[in-house]
SEDO-170978 format. One line per 3 residues: number of its first residue (from 0); for each residue x, z negated, y of C-alpha. Coordinates in steps of 0.5 Angstrom, whole numbers. Layout:
BEGIN
NUM> X:Z:Y | ...
This chain:
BEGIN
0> -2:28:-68 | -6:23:-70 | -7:16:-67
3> -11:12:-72 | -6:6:-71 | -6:7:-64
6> -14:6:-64 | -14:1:-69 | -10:-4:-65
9> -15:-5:-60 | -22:-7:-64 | -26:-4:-58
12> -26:3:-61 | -29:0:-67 | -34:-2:-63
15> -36:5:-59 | -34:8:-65 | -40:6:-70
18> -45:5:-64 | -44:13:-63 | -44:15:-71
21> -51:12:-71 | -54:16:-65 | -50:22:-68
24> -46:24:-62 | -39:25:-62 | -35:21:-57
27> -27:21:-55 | -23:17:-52 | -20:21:-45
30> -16:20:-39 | -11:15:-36 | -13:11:-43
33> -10:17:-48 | -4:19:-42 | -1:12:-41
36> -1:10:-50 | 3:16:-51 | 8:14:-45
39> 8:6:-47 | 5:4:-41 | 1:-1:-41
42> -2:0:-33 | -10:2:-35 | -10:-1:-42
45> -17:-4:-40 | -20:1:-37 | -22:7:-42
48> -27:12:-41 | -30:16:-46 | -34:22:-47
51> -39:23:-51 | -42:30:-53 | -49:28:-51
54> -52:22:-48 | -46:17:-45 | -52:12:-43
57> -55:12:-49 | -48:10:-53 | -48:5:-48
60> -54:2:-49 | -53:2:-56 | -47:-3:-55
63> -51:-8:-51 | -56:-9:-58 | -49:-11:-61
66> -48:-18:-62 | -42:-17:-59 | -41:-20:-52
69> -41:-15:-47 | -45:-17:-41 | -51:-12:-39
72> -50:-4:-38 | -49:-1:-32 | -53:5:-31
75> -52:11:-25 | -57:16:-27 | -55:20:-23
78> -49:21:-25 | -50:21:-32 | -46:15:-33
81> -46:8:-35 | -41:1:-35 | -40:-5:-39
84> -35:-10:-41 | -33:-12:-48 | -29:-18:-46
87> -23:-16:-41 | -23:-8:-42 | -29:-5:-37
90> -31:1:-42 | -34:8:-37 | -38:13:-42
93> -41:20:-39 | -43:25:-43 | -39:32:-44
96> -40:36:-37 | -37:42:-33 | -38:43:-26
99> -38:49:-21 | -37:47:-13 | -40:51:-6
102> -34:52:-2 | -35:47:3 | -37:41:-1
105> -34:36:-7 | -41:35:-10 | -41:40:-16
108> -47:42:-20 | -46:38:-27 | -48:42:-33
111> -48:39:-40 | -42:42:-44 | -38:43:-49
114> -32:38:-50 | -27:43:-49 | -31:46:-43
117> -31:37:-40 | -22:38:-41 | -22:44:-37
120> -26:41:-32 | -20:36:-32 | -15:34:-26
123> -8:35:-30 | -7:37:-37 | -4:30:-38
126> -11:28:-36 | -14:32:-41 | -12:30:-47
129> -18:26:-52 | -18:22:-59 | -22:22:-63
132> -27:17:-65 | -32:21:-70 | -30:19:-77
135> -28:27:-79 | -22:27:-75 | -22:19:-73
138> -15:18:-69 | -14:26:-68 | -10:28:-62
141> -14:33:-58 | -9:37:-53 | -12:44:-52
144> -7:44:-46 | -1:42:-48 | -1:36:-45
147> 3:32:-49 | 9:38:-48 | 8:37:-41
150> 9:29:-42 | 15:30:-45 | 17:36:-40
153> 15:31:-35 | 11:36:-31 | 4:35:-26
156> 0:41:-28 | -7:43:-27 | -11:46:-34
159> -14:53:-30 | -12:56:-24 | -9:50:-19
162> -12:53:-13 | -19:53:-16 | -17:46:-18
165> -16:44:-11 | -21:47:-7 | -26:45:-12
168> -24:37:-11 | -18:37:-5 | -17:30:-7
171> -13:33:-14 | -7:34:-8 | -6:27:-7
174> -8:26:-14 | -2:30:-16 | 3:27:-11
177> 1:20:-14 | 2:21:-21 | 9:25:-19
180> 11:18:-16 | 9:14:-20 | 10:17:-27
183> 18:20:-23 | 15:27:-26 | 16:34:-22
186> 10:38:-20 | 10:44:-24 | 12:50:-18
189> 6:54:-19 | 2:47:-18 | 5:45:-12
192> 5:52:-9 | -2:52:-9 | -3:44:-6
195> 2:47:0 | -4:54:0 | -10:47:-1
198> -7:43:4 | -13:44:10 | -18:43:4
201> -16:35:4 | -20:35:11 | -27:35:7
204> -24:28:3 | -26:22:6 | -22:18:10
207> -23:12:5 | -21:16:-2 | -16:19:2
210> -13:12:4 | -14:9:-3 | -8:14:-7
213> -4:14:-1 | -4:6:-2 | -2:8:-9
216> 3:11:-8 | 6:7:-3 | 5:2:-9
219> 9:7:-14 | 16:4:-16 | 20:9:-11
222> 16:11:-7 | 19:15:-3 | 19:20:-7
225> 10:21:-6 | 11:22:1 | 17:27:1
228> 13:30:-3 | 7:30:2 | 11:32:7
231> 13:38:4 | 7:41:2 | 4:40:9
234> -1:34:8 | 2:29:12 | 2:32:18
237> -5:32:16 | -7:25:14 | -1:21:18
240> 1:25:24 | 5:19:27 | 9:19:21
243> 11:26:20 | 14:26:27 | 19:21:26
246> 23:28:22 | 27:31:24 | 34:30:29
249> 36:32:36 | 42:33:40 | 44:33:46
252> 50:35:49 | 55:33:42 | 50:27:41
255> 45:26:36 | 40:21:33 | 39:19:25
258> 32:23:22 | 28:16:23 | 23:20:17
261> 29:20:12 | 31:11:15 | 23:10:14
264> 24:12:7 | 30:9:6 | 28:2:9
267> 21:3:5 | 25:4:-2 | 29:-1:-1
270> 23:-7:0 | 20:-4:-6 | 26:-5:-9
273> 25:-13:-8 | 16:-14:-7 | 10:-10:-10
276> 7:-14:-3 | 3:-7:0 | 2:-10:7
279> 10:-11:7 | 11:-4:5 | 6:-1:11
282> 11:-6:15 | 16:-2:13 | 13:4:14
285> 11:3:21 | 16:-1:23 | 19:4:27
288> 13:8:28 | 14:9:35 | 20:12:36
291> 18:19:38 | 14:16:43 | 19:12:46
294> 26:16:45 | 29:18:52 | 37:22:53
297> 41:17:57 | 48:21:59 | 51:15:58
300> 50:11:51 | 46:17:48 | 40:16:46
303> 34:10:46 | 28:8:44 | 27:2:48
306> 22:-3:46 | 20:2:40 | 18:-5:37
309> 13:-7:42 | 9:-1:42 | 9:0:34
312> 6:-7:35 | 1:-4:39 | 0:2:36
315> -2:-2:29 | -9:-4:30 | -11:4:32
318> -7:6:27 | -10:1:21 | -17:3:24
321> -16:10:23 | -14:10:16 | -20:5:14
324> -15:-1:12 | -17:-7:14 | -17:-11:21
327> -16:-17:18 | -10:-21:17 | -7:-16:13
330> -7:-12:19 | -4:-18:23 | 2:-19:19
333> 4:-12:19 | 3:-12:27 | 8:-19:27
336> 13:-16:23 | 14:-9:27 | 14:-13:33
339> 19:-18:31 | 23:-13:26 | 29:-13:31
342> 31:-20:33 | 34:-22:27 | 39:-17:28
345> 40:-19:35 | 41:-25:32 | 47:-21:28
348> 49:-19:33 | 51:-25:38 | 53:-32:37
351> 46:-35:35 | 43:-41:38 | 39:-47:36
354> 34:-45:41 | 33:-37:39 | 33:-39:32
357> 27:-44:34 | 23:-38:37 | 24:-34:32
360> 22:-39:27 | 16:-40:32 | 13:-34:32
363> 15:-32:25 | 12:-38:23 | 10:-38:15
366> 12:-30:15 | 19:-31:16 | 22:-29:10
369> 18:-23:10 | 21:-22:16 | 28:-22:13
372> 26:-18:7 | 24:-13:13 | 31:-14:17
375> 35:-14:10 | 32:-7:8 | 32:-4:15
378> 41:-5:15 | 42:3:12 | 48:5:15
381> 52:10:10 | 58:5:11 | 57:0:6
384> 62:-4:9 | 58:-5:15 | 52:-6:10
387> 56:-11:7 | 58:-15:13 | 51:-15:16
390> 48:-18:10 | 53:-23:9 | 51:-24:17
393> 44:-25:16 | 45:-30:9 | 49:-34:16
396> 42:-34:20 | 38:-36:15 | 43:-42:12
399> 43:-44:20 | 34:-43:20 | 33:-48:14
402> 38:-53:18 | 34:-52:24 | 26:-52:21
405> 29:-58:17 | 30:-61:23 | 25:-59:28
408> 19:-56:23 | 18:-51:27 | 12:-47:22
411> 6:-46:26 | 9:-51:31 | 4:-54:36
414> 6:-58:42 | 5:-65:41 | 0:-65:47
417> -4:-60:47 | -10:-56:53 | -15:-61:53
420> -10:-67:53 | -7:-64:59 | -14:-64:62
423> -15:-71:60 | -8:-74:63 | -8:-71:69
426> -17:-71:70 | -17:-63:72 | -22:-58:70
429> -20:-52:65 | -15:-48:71 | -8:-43:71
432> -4:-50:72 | -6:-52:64 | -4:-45:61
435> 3:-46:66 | 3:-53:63 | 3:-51:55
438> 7:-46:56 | 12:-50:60 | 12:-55:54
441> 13:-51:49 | 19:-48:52 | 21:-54:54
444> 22:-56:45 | 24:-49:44 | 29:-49:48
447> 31:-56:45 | 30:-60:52 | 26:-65:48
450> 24:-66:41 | 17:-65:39 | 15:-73:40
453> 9:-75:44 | 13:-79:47 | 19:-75:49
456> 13:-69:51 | 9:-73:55 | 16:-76:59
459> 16:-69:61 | 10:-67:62 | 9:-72:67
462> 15:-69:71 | 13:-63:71 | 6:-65:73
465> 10:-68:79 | 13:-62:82 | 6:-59:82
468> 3:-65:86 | -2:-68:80 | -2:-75:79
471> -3:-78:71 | -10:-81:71 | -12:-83:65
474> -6:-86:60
């Protein structure tokens, strides 16, 4: 097969392509680049990687004496690798290489190879194809591993024995797994076996790599798909034990919980189907992540997990801290969401009032409409009538919260007085009786006892200081 149009449609090959013709080293496109153009995917159009046999610095350097605007090459010696950019496209080049690997490391000992010896070393055949840029056989498809009739089969496969592969370099497990998920392929039988036989092996990636794939794979279209697969070939009881505990059903005296593993997938797919926003899809992950914990048999209603949403919360900044994602609002979102996940649904439930609508708009804030993309995902009962009726419920709630936040504006809602204009009023020093105060206020226009005015808040809190024996001070 020849790809010359395929090539020429980008002018960046031509580029590369008379830069290494002049330093007489044969280079080829390969990877992701080769996999997605025979796909129709247009996901790593900028992010090309090349393969020369011979020095990729040196072809590199060669493009930044072209007029060409690339910027400055980035060289890593010790890698044997170099970087630049050629207007929006990032362009890797690293010389033809093969590796072989100690037991008990992933840092291989580089040899220089031949470019077949540098496709063997390869992750998965469809990984392995490479086109040519030499004027020989410019365009041709180089494909000694039947990559492209595994394209078409749509099948993950290794180039060589998959369990050298994956003792080699572990995080090949998680790879195959993402690329099954995003792709929608299967992993050749053969393959997947040996992840299941490699699963300790994932134990020596760092806990960053091991994060950055699992994160891809939560960002795949169907996304339940990676972690089923995780899960059967025993690494997700490795890499996220709290996850793989929700599996499974218990009975007891007739009576049985739903597979909170099976629900946490469902929810998770149903958020990918209406957001790409990852930090909405670890919500869902985790929204139910402290059932196990909290699961008790009572002989009367069957089975519990009271206050699973509190602990889930909770248990968010550890678990967060442990997987190496960031503490930082991302994680405080996801901590909102697991802890609020349920109110919605108690409003459903019973007849809603403006004051429950407030708090939870308070609390909510600006994240409200994540919360009801959240809670709408979470409704997954079999019965489609049920489904049918809870949703058209939460489009009642949701009418009736933009009637009250029009109203009362209640995003990120702060009392009309605050801390220190209670200490000023009443001439007393930071105490309990300011925090009780606060609260009393807040409460007081959550519950609509008053509106949010100076006025009426101040009326109040002159009451509420009498009952407390302070006087006004300072008007």
């Amino acid at each position: 097969m020849n790809l010359k149009a395929e090539i020429d449609a980008n002018p960046v090959f031509k580029v590369v392509a008379e830069a290494a013709a002049t330093l007489q080293i044969p280079t080829y496109v390969v990877g992701g680049f080769v996999r997605d153009r025979l796909l129709k995917r247009h996901q790593n159009q900028e992010d090309i990687d090349i393969v020369c046999v011979g020095s990729g610095i040196a072809v590199a350097e060669k493009i930044e004496e072209s007029p060409l605007k690339t910027g400055k090459v980035a060289i890593y010696k010790r890698f044997g690798t170099a970087m630049l950019h050629i207007e929006h496209t990032q362009i890797e080049f690293v010389g033809a290489r093969k590796e072989s690997y100690s037991p008990d490391s992933r840092k291989p000992e580089v040899e220089e190879a031949t470019l077949a010896e540098d496709q063997m070393r390869r992750d998965f055949t469809i990984n392995a194809m490479a086109i040519s840029l030499n004027a020989d056989d410019y365009g041709d498809l180089l494909d000694p591993f039947e990559g492209l009739q595994d394209l078409k089969r749509k099948i993950i496969r290794t180039p060589t024995d998959p369990l050298v592969t994956f003792s080699d370099d572990p995080l090949r497990m998680m790879r195959a797994i993402r690329f099954a998920s995003q792709l929608s392929f299967d992993i050749e039988p053969d393959t997947f076996d040996a992840i299941c036989q490699s699963k300790e092996r994932i134990k020596i990636i760092s806990q960053e790599r091991v994060t950055e794939e699992l994160n891809k794979i939560i960002l795949s279209p169907k996304p339940s798909y990676g972690f089923q697969l995780l899960f059967h070939a025993g690494l997700l009881e490795i890499i996220f034990p709290e996850m793989a505990d929700l599996q499974g059903v218990e009975t007891i005296e007739g009576k049985s919980h739903k597979d909170n593993f099976y629900h946490t997938l469902k929810v998770l797919d149903n958020v990918a189907s209406v957001s790409d926003d990852l930090w909405l899809r670890w919500a869902a992950i985790l929204h139910d992540i402290a059932k196990p914990p909290t699961k008790r048999f009572d002989k009367k209603v069957g089975w519990t997990f009271h206050g699973h949403e509190d602990k889930g919360a909770r248990m968010v900044p550890s678990l967060f801290r442990r997987l190496r994602l960031p503490l930082d609002r991302k994680m405080r979102f996801v901590q909102k969401l697991v802890k609020l996940h349920l109110r919605p649904i108690a409003l459903v439930k019973k007849q809603t009032t403006d004051s429950a609508i407030r708090r939870l708009l308070f609390e909510a804030g600006d994240d409200i409409e994540a919360l009801m993309t959240l809670c709408r995902a979470d409704i997954t009962s079999k019965d489609h009538n049920r489904v049918k009726r809870y949703l058209s419920n939460f489009d009642s709630v949701e009418k009736k919260m933009q009637i009250v936040e029009a109203k009362d504006k209640l995003r990120n809602f702060q009392p009309a007085i605050d801390g220190a204009e209670i200490m000023r009023i009443f001439g007393i020093k930071p105490s309990k009786e300011v925090g009780i105060i606060k609260n009393a206020l807040k409460d007081a226009v959550l519950d609509g006892k008053v509106s949010n005015e100076y006025d009426q808040v101040y009326a109040y809190m002159v009451r509420l200081g009498k009952t407390m024996g302070l006087e006004v001070k300072n008007k």
